[in-house]
ZAMARGU-4260 file (C-alpha; in steps of 0.2 Angstrom, whole numbers, plus 5000, padded with zeros to 4 digits):
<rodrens>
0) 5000/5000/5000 | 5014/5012/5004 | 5021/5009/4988 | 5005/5014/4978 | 5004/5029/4991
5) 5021/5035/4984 | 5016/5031/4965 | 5000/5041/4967 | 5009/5055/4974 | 5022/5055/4960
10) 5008/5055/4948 | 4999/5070/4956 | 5012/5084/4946 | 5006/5075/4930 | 4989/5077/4931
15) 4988/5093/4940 | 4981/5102/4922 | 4967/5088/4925 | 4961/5093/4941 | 4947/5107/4944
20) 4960/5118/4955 | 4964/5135/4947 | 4982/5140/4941 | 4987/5156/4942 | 5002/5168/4933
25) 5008/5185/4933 | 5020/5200/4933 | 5028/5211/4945 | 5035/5228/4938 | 5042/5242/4949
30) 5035/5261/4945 | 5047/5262/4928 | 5038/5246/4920 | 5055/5237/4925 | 5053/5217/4930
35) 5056/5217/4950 | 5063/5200/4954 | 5064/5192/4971 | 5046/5201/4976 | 5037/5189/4986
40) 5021/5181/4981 | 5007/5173/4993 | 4991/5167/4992 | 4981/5174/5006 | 4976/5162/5017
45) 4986/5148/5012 | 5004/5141/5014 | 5008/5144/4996 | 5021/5157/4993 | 5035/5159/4978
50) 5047/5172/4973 | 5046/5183/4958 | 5059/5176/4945 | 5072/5187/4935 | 5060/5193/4923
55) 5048/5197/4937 | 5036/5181/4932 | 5028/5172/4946 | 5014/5156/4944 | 5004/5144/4956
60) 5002/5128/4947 | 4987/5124/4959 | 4976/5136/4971 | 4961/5135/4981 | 4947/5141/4967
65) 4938/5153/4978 | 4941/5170/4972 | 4959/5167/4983 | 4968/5185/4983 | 4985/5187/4979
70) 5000/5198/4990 | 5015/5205/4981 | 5027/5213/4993 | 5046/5220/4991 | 5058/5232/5002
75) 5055/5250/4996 | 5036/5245/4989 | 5020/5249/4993 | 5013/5229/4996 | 4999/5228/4984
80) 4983/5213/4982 | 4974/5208/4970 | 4960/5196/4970 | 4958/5183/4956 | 4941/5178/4951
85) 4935/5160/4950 | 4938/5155/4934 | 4939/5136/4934 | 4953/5124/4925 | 4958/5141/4916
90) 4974/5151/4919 | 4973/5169/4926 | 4985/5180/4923 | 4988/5196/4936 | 5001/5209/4933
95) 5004/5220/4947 | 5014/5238/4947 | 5024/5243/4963 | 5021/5260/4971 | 5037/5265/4982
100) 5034/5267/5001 | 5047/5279/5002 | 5061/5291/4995 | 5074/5276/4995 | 5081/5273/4978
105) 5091/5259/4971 | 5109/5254/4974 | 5116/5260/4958 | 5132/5255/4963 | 5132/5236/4964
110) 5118/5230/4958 | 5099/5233/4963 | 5094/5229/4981 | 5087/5214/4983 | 5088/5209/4964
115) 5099/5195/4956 | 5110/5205/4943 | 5105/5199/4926 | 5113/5185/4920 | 5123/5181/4936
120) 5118/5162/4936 | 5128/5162/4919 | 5142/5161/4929 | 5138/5156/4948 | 5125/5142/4940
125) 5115/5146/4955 | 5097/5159/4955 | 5105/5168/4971 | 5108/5186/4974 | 5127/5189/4979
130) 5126/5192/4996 | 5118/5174/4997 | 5135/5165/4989 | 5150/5162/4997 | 5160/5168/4981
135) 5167/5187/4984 | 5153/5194/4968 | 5154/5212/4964 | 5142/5219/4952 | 5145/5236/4942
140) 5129/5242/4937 | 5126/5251/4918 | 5121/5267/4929 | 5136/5266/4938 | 5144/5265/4919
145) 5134/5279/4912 | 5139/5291/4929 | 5159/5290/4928 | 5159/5289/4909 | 5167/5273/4907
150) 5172/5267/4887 | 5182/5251/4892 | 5181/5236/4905 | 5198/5245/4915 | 5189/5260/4916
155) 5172/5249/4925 | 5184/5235/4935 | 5192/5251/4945 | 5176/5252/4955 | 5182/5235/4960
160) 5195/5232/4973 | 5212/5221/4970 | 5206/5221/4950 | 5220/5230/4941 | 5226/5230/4921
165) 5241/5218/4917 | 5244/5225/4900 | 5234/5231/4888 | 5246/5227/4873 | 5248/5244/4866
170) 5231/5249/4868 | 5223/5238/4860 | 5219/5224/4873 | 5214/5221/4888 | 5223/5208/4899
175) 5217/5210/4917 | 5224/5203/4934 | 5217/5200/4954 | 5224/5193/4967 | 5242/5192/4958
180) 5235/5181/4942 | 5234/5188/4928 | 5226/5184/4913 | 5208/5182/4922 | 5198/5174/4910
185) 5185/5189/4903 | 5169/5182/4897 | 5155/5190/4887 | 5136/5183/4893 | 5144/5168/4903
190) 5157/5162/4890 | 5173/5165/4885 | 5176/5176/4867 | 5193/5171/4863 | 5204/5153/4867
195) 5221/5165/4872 | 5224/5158/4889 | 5231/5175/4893 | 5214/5180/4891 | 5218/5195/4881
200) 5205/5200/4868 | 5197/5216/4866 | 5179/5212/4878 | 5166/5224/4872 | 5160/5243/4870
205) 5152/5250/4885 | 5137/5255/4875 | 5129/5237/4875 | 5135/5233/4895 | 5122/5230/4906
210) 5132/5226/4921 | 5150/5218/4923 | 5151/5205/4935 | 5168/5200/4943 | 5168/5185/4953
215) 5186/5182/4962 | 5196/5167/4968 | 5190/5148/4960 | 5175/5154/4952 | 5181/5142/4937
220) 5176/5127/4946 | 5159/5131/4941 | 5164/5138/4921 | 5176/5125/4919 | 5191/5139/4911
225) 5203/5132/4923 | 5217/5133/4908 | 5219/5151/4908 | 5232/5160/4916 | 5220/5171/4928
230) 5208/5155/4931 | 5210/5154/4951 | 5209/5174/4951 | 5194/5175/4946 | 5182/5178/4932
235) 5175/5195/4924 | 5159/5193/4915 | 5152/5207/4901 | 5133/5206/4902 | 5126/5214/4886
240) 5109/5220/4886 | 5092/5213/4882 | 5075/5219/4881 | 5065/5225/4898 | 5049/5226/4889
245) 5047/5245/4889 | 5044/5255/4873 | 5058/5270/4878 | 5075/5274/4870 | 5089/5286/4872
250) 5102/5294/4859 | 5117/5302/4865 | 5132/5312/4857 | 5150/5311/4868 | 5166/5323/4861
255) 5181/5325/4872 | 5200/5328/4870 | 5211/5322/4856 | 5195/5324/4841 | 5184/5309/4851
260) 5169/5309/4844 | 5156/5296/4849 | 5137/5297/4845 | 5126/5280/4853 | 5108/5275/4852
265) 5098/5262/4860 | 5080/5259/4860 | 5069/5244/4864 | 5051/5241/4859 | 5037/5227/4864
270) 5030/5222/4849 | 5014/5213/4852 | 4996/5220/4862 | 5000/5204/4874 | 5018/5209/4881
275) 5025/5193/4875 | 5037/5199/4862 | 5053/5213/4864 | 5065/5218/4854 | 5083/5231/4858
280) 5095/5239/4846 | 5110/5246/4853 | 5125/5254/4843 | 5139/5266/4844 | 5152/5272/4835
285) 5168/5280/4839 | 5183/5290/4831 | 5197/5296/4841 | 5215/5301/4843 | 5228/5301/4857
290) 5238/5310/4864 | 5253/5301/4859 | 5257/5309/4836 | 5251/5296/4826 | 5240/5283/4837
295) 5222/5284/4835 | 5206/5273/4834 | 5188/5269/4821 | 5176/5258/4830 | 5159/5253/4825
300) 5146/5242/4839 | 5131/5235/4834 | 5120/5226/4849 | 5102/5218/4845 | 5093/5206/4855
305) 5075/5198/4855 | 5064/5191/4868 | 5051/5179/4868 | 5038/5173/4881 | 5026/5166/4874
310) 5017/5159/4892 | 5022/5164/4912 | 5033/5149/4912 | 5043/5151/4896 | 5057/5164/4889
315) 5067/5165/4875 | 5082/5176/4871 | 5091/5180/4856 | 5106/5191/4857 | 5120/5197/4847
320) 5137/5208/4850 | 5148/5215/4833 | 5162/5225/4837 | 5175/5232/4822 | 5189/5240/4829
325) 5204/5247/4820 | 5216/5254/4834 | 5234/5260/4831 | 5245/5250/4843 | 5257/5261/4853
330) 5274/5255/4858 | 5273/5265/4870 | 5291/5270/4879 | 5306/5262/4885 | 5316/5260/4903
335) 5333/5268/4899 | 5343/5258/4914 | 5346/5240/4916 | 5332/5229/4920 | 5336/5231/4940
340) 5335/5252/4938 | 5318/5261/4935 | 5322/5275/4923 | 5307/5275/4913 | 5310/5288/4898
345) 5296/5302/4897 | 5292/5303/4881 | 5285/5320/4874 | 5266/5316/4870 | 5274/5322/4849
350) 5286/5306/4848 | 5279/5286/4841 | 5290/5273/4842 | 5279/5265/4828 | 5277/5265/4809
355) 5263/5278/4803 | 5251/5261/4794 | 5253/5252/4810 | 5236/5243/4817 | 5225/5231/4823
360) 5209/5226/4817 | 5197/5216/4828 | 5182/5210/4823 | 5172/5201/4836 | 5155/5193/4835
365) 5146/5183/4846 | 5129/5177/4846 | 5118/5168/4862 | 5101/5159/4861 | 5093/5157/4880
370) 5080/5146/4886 | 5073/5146/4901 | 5058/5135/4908 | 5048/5135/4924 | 5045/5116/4928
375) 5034/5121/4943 | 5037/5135/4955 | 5052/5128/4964 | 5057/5118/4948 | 5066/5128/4932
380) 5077/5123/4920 | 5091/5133/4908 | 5098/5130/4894 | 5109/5143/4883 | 5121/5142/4867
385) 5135/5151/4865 | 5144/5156/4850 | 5157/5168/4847 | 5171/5172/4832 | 5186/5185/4832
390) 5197/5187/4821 | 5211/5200/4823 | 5225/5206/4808 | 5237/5212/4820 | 5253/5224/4812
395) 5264/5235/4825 | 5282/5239/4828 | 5293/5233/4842 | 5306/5239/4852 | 5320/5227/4856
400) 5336/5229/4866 | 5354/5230/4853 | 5365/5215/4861 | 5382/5224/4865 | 5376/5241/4864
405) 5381/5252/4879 | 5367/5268/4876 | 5352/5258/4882 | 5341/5275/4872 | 5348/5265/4853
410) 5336/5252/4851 | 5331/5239/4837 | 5313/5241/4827 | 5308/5227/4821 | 5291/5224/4810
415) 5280/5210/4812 | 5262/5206/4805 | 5252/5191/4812 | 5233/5186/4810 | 5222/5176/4820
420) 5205/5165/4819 | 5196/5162/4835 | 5180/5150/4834 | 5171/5145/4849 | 5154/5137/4854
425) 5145/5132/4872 | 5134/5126/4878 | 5126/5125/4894 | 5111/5117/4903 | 5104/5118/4921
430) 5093/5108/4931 | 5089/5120/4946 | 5079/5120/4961 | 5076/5132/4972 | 5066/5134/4990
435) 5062/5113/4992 | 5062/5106/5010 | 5066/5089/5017 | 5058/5092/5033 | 5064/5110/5041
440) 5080/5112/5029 | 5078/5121/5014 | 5086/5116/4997 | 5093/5126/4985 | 5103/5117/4970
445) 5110/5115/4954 | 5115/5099/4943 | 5124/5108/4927 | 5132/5101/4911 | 5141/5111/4900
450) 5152/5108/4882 | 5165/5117/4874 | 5173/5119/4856 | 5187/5131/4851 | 5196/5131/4835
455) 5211/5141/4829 | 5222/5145/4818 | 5235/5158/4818 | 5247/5164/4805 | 5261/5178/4803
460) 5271/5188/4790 | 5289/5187/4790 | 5302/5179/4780 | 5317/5167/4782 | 5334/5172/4786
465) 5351/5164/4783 | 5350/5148/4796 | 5331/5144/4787 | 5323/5152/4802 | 5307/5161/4800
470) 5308/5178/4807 | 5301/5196/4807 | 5311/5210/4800 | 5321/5222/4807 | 5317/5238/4799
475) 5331/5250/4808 | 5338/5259/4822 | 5333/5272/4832 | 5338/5284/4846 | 5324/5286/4855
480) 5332/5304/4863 | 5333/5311/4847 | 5319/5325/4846 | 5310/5318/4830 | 5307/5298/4825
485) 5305/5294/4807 | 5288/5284/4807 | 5288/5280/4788 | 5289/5264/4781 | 5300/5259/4768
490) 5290/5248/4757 | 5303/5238/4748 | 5306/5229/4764 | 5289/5227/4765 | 5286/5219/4750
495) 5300/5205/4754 | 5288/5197/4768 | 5277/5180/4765 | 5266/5171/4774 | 5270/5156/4786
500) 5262/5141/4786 | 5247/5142/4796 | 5246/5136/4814 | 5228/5126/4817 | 5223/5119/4832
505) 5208/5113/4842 | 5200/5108/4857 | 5185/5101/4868 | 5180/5101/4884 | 5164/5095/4893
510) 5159/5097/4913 | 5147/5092/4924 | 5142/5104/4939 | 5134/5098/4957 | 5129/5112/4968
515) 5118/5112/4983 | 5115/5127/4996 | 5105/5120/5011 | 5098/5132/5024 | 5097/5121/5038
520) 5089/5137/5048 | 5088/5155/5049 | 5106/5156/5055 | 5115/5141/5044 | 5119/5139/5026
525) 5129/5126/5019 | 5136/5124/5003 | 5144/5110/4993 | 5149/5111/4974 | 5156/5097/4964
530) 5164/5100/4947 | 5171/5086/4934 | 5180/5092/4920 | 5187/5083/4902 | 5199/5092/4891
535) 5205/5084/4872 | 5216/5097/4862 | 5226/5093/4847 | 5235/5105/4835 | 5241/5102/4817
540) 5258/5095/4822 | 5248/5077/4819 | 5255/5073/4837 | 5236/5068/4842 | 5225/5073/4856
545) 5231/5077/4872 | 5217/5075/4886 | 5215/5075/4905 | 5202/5077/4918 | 5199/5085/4933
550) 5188/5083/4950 | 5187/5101/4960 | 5175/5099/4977 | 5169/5117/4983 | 5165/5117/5001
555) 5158/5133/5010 | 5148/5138/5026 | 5139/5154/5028 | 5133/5159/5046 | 5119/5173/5050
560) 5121/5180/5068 | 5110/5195/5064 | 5096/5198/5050 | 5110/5207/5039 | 5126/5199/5042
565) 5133/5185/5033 | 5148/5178/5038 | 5155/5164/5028 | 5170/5153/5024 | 5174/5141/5009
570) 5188/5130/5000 | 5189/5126/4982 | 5199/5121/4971 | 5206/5121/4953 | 5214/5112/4941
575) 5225/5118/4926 | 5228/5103/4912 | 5235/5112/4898 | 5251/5109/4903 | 5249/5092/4912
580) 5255/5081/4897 | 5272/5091/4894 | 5286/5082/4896 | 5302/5084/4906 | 5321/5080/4900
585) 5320/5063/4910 | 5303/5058/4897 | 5290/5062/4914 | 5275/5072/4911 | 5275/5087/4921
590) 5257/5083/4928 | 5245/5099/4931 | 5245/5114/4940 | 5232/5115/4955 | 5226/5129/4966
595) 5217/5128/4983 | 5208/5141/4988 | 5201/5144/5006 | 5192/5162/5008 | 5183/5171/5024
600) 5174/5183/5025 | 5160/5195/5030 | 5144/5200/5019 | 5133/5214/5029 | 5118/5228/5026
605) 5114/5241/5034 | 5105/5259/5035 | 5090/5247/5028 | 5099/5239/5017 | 5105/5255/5007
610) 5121/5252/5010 | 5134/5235/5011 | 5149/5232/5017 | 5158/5215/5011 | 5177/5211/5019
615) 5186/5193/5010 | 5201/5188/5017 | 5211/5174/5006 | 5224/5161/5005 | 5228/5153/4988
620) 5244/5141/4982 | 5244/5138/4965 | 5256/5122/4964 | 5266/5112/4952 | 5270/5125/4941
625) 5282/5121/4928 | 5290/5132/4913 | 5300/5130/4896 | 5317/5123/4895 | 5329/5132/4881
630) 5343/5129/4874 | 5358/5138/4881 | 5360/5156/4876 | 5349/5156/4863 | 5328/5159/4863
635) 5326/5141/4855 | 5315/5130/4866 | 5323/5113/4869 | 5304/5106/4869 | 5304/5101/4887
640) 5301/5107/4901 | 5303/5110/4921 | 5296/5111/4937 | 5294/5129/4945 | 5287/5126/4963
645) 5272/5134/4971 | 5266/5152/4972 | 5257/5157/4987 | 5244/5172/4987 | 5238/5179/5002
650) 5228/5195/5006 | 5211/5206/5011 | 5199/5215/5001 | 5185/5225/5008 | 5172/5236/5000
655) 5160/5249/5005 | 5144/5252/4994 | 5130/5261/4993 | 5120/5277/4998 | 5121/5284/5015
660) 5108/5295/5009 | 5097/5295/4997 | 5104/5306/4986 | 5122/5301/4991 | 5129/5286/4983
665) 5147/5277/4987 | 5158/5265/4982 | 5175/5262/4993 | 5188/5248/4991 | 5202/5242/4996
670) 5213/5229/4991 | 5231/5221/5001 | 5241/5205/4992 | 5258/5196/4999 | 5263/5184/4984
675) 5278/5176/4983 | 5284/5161/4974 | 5290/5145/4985 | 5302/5131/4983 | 5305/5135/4967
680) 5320/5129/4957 | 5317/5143/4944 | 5312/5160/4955 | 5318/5167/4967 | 5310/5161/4983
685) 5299/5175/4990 | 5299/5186/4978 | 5284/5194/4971 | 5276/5190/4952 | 5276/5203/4938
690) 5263/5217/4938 | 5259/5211/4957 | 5256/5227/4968 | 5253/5225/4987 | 5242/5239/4987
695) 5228/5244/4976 | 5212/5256/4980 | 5197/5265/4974 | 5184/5278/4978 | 5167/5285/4972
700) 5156/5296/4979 | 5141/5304/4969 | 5128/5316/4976 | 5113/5325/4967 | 5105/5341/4971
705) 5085/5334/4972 | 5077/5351/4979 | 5080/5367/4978 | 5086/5381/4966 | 5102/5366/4959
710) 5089/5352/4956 | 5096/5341/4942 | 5112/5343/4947 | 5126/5329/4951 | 5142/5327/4956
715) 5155/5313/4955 | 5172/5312/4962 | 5183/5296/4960 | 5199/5290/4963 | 5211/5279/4960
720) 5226/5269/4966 | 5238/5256/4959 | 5255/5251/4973 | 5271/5248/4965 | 5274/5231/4957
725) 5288/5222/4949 | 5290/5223/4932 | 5297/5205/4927 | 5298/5190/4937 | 5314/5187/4949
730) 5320/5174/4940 | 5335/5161/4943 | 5336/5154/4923 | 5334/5163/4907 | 5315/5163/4901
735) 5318/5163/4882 | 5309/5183/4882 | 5327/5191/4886 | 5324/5192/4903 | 5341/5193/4914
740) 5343/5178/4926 | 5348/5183/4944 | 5344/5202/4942 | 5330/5208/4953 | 5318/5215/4942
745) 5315/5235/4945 | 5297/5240/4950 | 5285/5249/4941 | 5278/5265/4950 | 5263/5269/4961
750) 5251/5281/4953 | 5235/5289/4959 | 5222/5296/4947 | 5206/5308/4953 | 5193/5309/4940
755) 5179/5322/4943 | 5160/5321/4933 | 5147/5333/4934 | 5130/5330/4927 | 5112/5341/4923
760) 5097/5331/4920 | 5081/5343/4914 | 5067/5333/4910 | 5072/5321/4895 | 5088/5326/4893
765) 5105/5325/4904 | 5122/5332/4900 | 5138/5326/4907 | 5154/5334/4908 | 5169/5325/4912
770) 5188/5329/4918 | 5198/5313/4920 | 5216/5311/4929 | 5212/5330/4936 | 5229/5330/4942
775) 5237/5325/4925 | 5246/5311/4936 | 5261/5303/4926 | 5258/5280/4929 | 5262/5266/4919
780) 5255/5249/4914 | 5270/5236/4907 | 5262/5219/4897 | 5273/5203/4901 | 5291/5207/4905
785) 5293/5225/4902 | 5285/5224/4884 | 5273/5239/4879 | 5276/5251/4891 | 5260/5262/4890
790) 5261/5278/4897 | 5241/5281/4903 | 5232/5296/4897 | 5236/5313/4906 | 5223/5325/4909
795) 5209/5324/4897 | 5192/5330/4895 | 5174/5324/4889 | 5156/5331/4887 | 5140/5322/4882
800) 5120/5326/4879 | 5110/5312/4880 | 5090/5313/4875 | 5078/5300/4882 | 5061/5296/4874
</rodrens>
């Protein structure tokens, strides 16, 4: 009998369309027509309750059919009812529009209150807003975006503390680093846009960002990009934006200093009487020079997205992101000491150390098709494809040290020309449950799988010397003191280059993703995350695949001693295989890298939940690290390689965001870092890894003028600090990049930059004026052993008009 009992009950969900009960659906939107997610929904009378889901839907499979009323209520909001009538086996659909209770407004710095930043679970897997995960999340809203007039992911990542630029490769990439990594992998919508495992292609243009979401420490046991350089770091995600299902728009013109000009537009539409069809169009375009003679930059971006829900339970996205970017690459200047002495050469703003037809064209595109599927309303399931291309056509001088020359300002220029095809596909699917109870302890959980491709090739101009060796050319010599550089290119030498033999290769991957966040009471979360990883790769060498596979637990508790305080702790771990199979001189394979993570911290709100206050403290060792042997005095790999100990990364980081008022907002960060290398055979025990610093801040306060004689007015004062780092590594064996063994590498200075913003908004129109690095501060970013040494841009300003409709 107990068996039938069970069977009956399992067959109850099935029939439920069958049985006279009424099913109910609907929408919450705040007082700007925006979906409000997280609101919670009750039936009055009844133990039935649900949470508004991301796109502000709700639905009761089955309620009492007696003209049952239905609660909506959500911090800030008026609570609103509404009473359904009796409408037997049919489905009634309620849409309810929130009345604010008070003056409070959004947090404009983080994320909304209360809300789960779009597309957040493309990354955390998981429907939980980031004070409810034990990952240290920081979320950079669009209006946070629009206030300090940011135009790349540097400028937006500022706001977040320990998350610095490695190199941005003359200005035309950006490579970022946290925690001491660098190369953290940068993903567009969830998934990664490039296969570069420094993690260096150009992201996106501001104008179609929603929000970027940076996730520090192991966030890749959950993505599965374990590969990459920057992979126990952490992960930044661009989230592009899609359709709110309002009929609005804005246009906005921006021009500043060195001829920018930069008009954008984006409007979004619902397209059908039902509200079950949207459509957005975002674009810009951009032209600029620098303030370094003959660097400058063409960009066109083009963003459209389509949504479809064709019931309460169902929704379907299409998106899409083009960039074409033509950007001059700037050699930037050169250190005119040996590598141990910082004398970095100020070079007058009228001086290029490249050719005049020098550049790099990116063209990315990436396109994403989302599904998403409420099953029941504790039961929902995700499914999204990825696709993304980039192809770049990359020519740029370099600047290379003369062997036996004593006058470190003559230097060689050489020439080189290399293109790259970038093809990569995921796809992702998600079982997930949220709110389900085995007696008083509440579940919350995940059960993931996820496939990757990528293919590549890559290719470069050049042509082959006198040993057979295929090389780029060495164009002249210059001295860099000299007051004018010739930028011209002579095309005879030009004309002599010819194309390699292309470089192909591909890979695959495959994971599978357990998580499980079990609120045992008001006070107690625990979390555990499991993560199995496959990798195959093969290039066109006919060698074969090379695979590996990976097991990576994630363990966490999160404590609640008051209403708004979360303390938790975690450990996690992750696994590199792309270097697992290469062998050593004795015919061993190296095996792969690991990290273990373990991370505490404290998660609070206050002043009603207006303002948050988040402190991680972190002890990371990434181990087994291993490098490149090369033959001796040469740059010729020997093809094997060698073990290089542990690095061990440990540090704080602590944030303050917000408003204090209502009209005040804030954002304060500070970040520390002790990273050193350990029992390592090739570094210098102790010793710090490149572009590392210790010390890294930030600071944001904006205030507006809502009464009175100045009403419309804003004002916004930032800052921003970067500590003193080492510009190489401390290394005890040659690298095979030039770098000196035993010579304890110089360090690159600290820098502070204070921006300042002032805004007036008169009814649909608001005009921005903005004055970056006020102080015209002199700072320096270096990529990858003293290569590109990018002066960044001295005092500069910016005005824009923008007209909403």
């Amino acid at each position: 009998m107990k068996k039938i009992k069970y069977f009956l009950i399992f067959l109850i969900p099935l029939f439920t369309p069958y049985i006279s009960a009424q099913k109910v659906s609907g929408y919450v939107y705040d007082d700007a027509g925006l979906p409000l997610p997280s609101a919670t929904v009750v039936v009055e009378g009844t133990y039935l309750a649900t949470m508004t889901d991301e796109h502000g839907a709700f639905v009761f499979d089955e309620i009492p059919s007696k003209n049952p009323s239905i609660s909506v209520s959500f911090v800030g909001f008026e609570a609103a009812t509404k009473q359904v009538k009796e409408v037997k086996s049919a489905v009634d659909s309620l849409t309810f529009k929130m009345i604010p209770s008070n003056q409070l407004c959004e947090i404009e710095v983080f994320g909304e209150r209360h809300k789960q930043p779009e597309k957040l679970d493309a990354i955390t897997r998981m429907p939980l807003r980031p004070s409810e995960q034990i990952q240290s999340i920081s979320v950079i809203s669009d209006k946070m975006i629009v206030e300090q007039g940011a135009l790349t992911v540097t400028d937006a990542v500022r706001n977040v503390p320990g998350v610095t630029l490695f190199g941005s490769y003359g200005g035309v990439r950006e490579s970022m680093s946290t925690r001491g990594y660098r190369g953290v992998p940068i993903l567009k919508n969830g998934v990664r846009v490039d296969s570069d495992f420094r993690t260096a292609s150009l992201a996106s243009d501001m104008q179609g960002v929603e929000s970027i979401q940076v996730i520090k420490g192991s966030a890749a046991v959950t993505q599965g990009v374990g590969n990459d350089l920057g992979s126990p770091g952490g992960v930044i995600n661009v989230v592009t934006k899609t359709p709110r299902f309002v009929n609005a728009g804005e246009v906005s013109v921006r021009t500043g200093s060195w001829g920018q000009f930069r008009p954008t537009f984006d409007v979004q539409s619902v397209l059908d009487k039902k509200n079950n069809m949207a459509f957005r169009l975002n674009g810009a375009y951009e032209r600029a020079d620098s303030f370094r003679k003959g660097v400058s930059k063409n960009r066109v971006y083009i963003n459209p997205s389509f949504e479809w829900r064709p019931d309460a339970k169902t929704t379907l996205t299409f998106e899409m992101d083009y960039l074409n970017d033509n950007t001059t690459p700037d050699p930037g200047t050169i250190n005119l000491a040996s590598d141990d002495i910082e004398a970095l050469y100020e070079m007058p703003h009228d001086k290029f150390l490249g050719f005049e037809n020098d550049n790099v064209n990116t063209k990315n595109l990436t396109y994403a098709v989302r599904f998403t599927r409420l099953l029941s309303d504790k039961l929902s399931v995700r499914a999204a494809y990825f696709n993304s291309s980039l192809n770049t056509d990359n020519t740029g001088a370099s600047i290379s040290r003369i062997k036996n020359e004593t006058n470190e300002n003559v230097r060689a220029r050489s020439l080189a020309r290399s293109l790259r095809d970038d093809k990569n596909t995921a796809f992702q699917l998600d079982l997930i449950g949220r709110d389900m109870y085995t007696g008083s302890v509440k579940h919350t959980f995940q059960v993931g799988f996820d496939y990757k491709t990528t293919n590549l090739m890559t290719n470069s101009y050049g042509y082959l010397d006198s040993k057979g060796k295929f090389v780029n050319p060495v164009i002249d010599t210059i001295d860099v003191l000299k007051p004018t550089i010739n930028n011209v290119l002579k095309q005879p030498l030009a004309s002599q280059w010819g194309l390699n033999t292309p470089v192909t290769s591909s890979s695959s991957s495959y994971g599978i993703m357990v998580q499980e966040v079990m609120s045992i009471n008001r006070y107690a979360k625990a979390i555990l995350g499991l993560r199995y990883s496959y990798g195959s790769s093969a290039d066109g060498a006919g060698t074969g695949a090379t695979t590996g596979d990976a097991w990576n637990p994630m363990v966490g508790l999160m404590l609640s001693p008051l209403r708004n305080v979360n303390l938790f702790g975690s450990y996690t771990t992750t696994t590199s295989l792309r270097t697992a199979s290469n062998k050593m001189a004795n015919g061993e394979s190296i095996g792969a890298s690991t990290s273990r993570q373990f991370e505490f911290g404290i998660k609070s709100d206050w002043l009603k939940d207006r303002l948050r206050f988040n402190f991680t403290y972190f002890d990371i060792l990434n181990s087994n690290l291993s490098y490149t042997e090369y033959q001796e005095n040469t740059n010729t790999p020997t093809g094997y390689y060698g073990k290089a100990g542990d690095l061990k990364r440990r540090g704080i980081e602590t944030e303050l965001s917000g408003r204090i008022l209502s009209n005040l907002q804030v954002a304060l960060g500070y970040a520390y870092l002790d990273a050193q290398y350990q029992n390592s055979p090739s570094y210098v025990n102790g010793s710090a890894p490149m572009n590392a610093p210790k010390h890294t801040a930030n600071g944001w306060v904006y205030y507006n003028l809502a009464k009175g004689i100045g009403k419309g007015l804003a004002f916004g004062l930032g800052t921003y600090y970067v500590g003193k780092r080492p510009i190489n590594e401390y290394q005890l064996i040659p690298d095979g990049h030039g770098t000196p063994a035993g010579v304890k590498p110089f360090d690159m200075p600290a820098y502070t930059t204070v921006n300042l913003q002032i805004a007036y908004n008169y009814q649909h129109f608001t005009a921005r004026v903005f004055l970056n690095n006020l102080f015209d501060e002199l700072g320096y970013n270096s990529y990858y052993r003293g290569g590109y040494i990018n002066q960044i841009e001295p005092r500069n300003f910016a005005a824009s008009v923008s007209y909403r409709f």
